[in-house]
N, C-alpha and C positions, 0 to 999 in steps of 0.2 A: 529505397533502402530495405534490405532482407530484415524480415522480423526479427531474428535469433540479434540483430544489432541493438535494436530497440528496448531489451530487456537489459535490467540491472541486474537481476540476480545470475548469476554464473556460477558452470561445474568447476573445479580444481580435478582433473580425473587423475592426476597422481594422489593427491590425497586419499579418496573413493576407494574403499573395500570393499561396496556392494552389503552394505549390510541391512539398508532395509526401512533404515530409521524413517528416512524423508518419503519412502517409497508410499506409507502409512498415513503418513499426517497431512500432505497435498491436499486440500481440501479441493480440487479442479483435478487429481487425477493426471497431470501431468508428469508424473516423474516413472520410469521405468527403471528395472534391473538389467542388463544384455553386456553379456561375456565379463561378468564383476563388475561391472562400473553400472551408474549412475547414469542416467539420459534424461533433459529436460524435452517437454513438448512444446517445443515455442506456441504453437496457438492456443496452447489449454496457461501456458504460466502467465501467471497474474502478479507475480513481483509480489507478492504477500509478505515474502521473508520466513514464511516458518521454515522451510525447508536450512536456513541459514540456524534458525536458535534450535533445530532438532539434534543437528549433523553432530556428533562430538567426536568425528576427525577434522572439522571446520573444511571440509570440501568444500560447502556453497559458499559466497563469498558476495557480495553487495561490490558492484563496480559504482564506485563516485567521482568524483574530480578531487586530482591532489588541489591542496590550497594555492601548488605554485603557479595553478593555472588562471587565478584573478589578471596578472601580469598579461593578459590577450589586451587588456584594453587600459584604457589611460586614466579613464577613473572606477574605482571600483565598489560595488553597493555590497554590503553583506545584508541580507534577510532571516534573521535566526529567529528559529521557528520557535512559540512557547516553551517545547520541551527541554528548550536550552536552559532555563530557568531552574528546572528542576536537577541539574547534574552538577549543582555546586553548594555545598553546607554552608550554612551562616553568612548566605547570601541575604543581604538585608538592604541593598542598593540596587535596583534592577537597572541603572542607570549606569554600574560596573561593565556590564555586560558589554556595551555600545563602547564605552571607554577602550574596552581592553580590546574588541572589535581594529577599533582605530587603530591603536596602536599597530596592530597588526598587517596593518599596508590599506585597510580597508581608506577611503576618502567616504564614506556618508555610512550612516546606519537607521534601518526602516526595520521596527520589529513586524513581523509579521502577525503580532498579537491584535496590532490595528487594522490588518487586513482583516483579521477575524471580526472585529467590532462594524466594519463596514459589511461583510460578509451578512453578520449576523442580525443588522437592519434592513440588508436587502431583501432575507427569507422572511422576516417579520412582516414586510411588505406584501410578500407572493400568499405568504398564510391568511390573509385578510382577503384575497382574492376567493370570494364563495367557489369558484366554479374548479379551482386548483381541485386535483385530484387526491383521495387521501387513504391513505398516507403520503406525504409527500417524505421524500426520502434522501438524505443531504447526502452531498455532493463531495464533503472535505475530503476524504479516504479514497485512493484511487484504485487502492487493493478491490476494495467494497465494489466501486463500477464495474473495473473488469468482470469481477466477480460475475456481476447482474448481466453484462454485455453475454458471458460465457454460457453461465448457467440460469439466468431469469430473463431472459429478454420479455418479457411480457410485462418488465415491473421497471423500462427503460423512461417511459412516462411517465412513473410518480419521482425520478430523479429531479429536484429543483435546479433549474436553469443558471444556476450562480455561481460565479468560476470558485475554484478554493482560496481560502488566505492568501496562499503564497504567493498566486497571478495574481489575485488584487494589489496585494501590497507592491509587487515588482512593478508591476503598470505604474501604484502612484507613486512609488519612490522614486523610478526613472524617471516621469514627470515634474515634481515638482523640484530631483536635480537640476535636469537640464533648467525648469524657466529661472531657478535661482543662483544659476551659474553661468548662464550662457553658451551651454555646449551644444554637440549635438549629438541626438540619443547611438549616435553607432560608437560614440566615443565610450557609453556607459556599457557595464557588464552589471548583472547581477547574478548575485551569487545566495541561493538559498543554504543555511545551515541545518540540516540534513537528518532526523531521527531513524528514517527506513528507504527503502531502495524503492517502493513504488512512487516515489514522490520524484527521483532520479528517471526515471521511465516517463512518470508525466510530462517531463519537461520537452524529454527525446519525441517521445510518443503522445500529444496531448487528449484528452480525453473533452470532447463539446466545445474545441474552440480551434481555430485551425493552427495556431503558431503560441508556443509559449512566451512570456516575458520576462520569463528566467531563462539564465544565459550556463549558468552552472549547478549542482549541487555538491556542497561540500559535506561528508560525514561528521558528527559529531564527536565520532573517537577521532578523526584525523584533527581536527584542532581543539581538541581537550586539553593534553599540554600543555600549549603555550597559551590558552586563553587561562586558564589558571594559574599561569606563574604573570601576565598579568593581572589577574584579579588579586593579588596578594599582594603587589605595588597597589594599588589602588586600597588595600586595607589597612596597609604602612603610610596613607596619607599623601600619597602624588597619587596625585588628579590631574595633573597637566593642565589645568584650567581646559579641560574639553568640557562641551556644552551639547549633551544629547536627550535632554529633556523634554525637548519638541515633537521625537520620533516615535515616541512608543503607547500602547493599546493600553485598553483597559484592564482592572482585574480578571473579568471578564472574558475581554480579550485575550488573557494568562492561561482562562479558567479552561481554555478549549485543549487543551495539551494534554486532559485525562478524560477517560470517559463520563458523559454526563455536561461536561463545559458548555460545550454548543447547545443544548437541550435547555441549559439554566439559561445562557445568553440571550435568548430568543422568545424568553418568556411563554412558554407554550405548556399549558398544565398536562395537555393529552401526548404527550412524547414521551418516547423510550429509546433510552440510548442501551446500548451494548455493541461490548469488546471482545475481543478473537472470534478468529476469523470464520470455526468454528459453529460458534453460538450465533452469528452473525447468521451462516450458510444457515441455520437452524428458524430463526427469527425470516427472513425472507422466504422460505416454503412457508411461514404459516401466513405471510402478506400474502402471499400470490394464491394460496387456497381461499383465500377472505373468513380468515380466522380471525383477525382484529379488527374489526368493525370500526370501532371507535379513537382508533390510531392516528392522532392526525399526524405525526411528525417520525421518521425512524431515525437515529443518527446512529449511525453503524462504525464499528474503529475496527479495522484488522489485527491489531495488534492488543494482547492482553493489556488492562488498566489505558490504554488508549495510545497518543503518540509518547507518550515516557517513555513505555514498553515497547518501542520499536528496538530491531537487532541491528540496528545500529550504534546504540546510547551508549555512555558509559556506565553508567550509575544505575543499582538492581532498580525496576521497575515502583517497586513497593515504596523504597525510599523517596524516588524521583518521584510520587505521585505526592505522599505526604508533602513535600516542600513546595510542588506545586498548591497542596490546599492553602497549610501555612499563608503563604505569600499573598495567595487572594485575600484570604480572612486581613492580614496585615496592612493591605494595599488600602489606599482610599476608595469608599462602594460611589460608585458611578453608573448610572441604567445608560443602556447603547442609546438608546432613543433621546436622551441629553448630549451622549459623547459623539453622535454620528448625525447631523441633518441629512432630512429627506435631498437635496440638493448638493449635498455633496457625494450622495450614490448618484442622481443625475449627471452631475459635471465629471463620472469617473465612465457615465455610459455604456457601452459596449462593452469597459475594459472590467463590467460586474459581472455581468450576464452571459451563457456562451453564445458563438455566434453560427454553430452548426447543429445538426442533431447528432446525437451518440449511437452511434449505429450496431446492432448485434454480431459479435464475433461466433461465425458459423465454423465451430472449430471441428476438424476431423472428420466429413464429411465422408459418408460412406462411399457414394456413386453421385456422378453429376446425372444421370440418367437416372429418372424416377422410377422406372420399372427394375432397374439394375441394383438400388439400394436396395427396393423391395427384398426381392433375392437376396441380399446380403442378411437382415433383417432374421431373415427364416432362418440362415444357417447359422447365424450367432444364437440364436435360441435351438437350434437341436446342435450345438456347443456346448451352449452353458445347462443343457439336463445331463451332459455328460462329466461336468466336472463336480466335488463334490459340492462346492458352495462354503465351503470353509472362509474363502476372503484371508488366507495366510501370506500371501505375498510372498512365498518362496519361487514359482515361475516367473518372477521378474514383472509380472504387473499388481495394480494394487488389491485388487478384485475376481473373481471368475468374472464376473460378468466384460471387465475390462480384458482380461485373457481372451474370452471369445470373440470382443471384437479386434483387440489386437490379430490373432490367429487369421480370421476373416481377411482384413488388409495387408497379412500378408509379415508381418513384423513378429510374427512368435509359430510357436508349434501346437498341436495337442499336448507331445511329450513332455513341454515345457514342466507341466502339471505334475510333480512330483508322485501323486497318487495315483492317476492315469498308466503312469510310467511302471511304477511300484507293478500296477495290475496287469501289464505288458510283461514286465518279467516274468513276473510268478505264470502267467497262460504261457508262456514261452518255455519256463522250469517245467512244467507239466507235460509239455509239448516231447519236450526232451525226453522225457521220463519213461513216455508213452514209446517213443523211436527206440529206447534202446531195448524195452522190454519184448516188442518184439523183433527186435534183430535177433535176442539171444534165442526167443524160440524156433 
């Protein structure tokens, strides 16, 4: 399958004015300006989404699965991720959620807050291993991976080995449908409910493990709606006698939906979590120079305040994060290492752990000949003493320095360079100046 498939995040290029916004904020450098419009680089984009909450002509756009696509299979799992939690006021029943789920065509509901609790027994586990490397560097955020695959491959080994919520949970909800049902697992679809689009990506494109066991991703604005006109039967007292008390995570488990969750979940005093994508890119140069010594844990979240803040959600970040705490603080405190037995990470095996390595995405590659980059190399630097170093992004890249390699391979001009061009004229106005002065003589 071609890369540019694999990605969720996508241009609208009739929207696209070219103005610049997303051109800036790319924290990988992937977005260019050419001929007005907007161009993504498939090997540099990382599904992060900023580009999506920067745009304010809503060019970028998060590709997910409509809800009508559960209908592929004959029973269907919804997996709605913690941040679901947080995009409804005066939520005071988390067991609404699964209800109103149901009602909705769904046949089982697995919060993915338990995949967190199992998730977050598994790293408690690998942290007691002396010889783990440290910082060891979680896994949830897959914006965060590619990130590291792109731009830190050096720090692909402190990534803990341990698939995210979402595959956990879809592994054991499929499982414990089928043995409680008697079906067979091709009959089961699961279906994640959706904060950001790199979580849609992981499923297409998995990241440490060869095949995902999510089957969909659904946005959270695409069933905001009707999950909240049912959540509001269910506040007017029909329950339908549904019984989803069984399925869902810790507070804990809840608590991983903003930043800092997974950090507290794991009980680990030497951790530091941090949000956007950013501070994130900021916090991983100072691991990979071994700036933090004493770091044993990073949880990293691409999106600001954590998955609340993905540009997918309904609900402002800020609020979604508050009812996220609420809810904890409300909920009954339960430690994972009560809620999760070491044997039930066993019996979930392979389906915790990944089952490949995560290999470095060698993107943009000057020359496959190592004498031939060489040469590229030298002429992108007597490029970039030629331009001024401003970093304006009116040439259509984000950077000089990114101008001169674009230039190099062939994808842009010197001229491109507004100030270059500027200095072309005016030697040219001069030029002129000089011809006509002495024709007249």
């Amino acid at each position: 399958m071609a890369l540019k498939n694999l990605h969720s995040v996508k241009l609208d290029k009739g929207k696209c004015v070219g103005c610049t916004g997303c051109l800036k904020r790319c924290p990988t450098e992937a977005i260019r300006i050419r001929k007005g419009r907007a161009t993504i680089i498939d090997e540099l984009c990382i599904d992060c989404g900023e580009c999506i909450r920067v745009c304010q002509q809503h060019a970028k756009i998060a590709v997910t699965d409509p809800l009508s696509s559960i209908n592929r299979f004959k029973y269907k799992i919804a997996l709605p991720a913690p941040a679901l939690f947080g995009q409804f006021k005066k939520l005071t029943d988390v067991n609404s959620i699964s209800r109103g789920l149901l009602r909705m065509g769904f046949n089982y509901v697995f919060d993915v807050s338990r995949g967190a609790d199992i998730a977050s027994r598994a790293i408690m586990e690998k942290l007691k291993n002396p010889s783990c490397p440290h910082p060891l560097i979680s896994s949830a955020c897959p914006a965060v991976l590619r990130l590291i695959q792109v731009r830190f491959p050096e720090l692909i080994d402190n990534v803990v080995d341990v698939r995210s919520p979402m595959e956990i949970a879809a592994s054991a909800a499929k499982r414990e449908f089928c043995e409680k049902n008697g079906v067979k697992p091709e009959e089961v679809g699961c279906f994640f409910i959706t904060p950001c689009a790199a979580k849609a990506t992981a499923i297409r494109n998995p990241i440490g493990h060869k095949k995902s066991a999510v089957d969909g991703a659904i946005s959270i604005i695409e069933i905001y709606g009707l999950l909240s006109s049912q959540l509001r039967r269910d506040r007017m007292g029909d329950s339908d006698d549904l019984d989803t008390r069984t399925h869902g995570g810790t507070a804990l488990g809840i608590g991983w939906a903003r930043s800092g969750g997974e950090s507290l979940a794991i009980e680990e005093e030497e951790a530091l979590a941090v949000d956007g994508i950013e501070n994130v890119s900021k916090v991983l140069e100072e691991i990979e120079n071994d700036r933090l010594p004493d770091l044993k844990y990073f949880e990293g979240l691409a999106c600001d305040g954590g998955c609340v803040g993905g540009p997918i959600v309904f609900e402002n970040v800020y609020i979604a994060r508050n009812r996220i705490r609420k809810l904890v603080v409300d909920l009954p405190k339960e430690k994972i290492s009560d809620a999760v037995t070491l044997e039930e990470v066993k019996q979930l095996g392979n389906d915790v752990c990944f089952d490949k390595p995560i290999e470095p995405i060698e993107a943009m590659k000057l020359d496959q000949d190592f004498s031939e980059a060489l040469k590229k190399m030298d002429q992108i630097e007597e490029i970039r003493k030629k331009l001024p170093g401003l970093d304006c992004g009116s040439c259509g890249s984000p950077t000089c320095q990114a101008l001169a390699e674009d230039i190099v391979r062939g994808y842009a001009r010197e001229l491109d360079c507004l100030f270059l061009l500027k200095q072309k004229v005016t030697d040219m106005a001069k030029q002129m100046v000089e011809v006509s002065e002495l024709t007249r003589e």
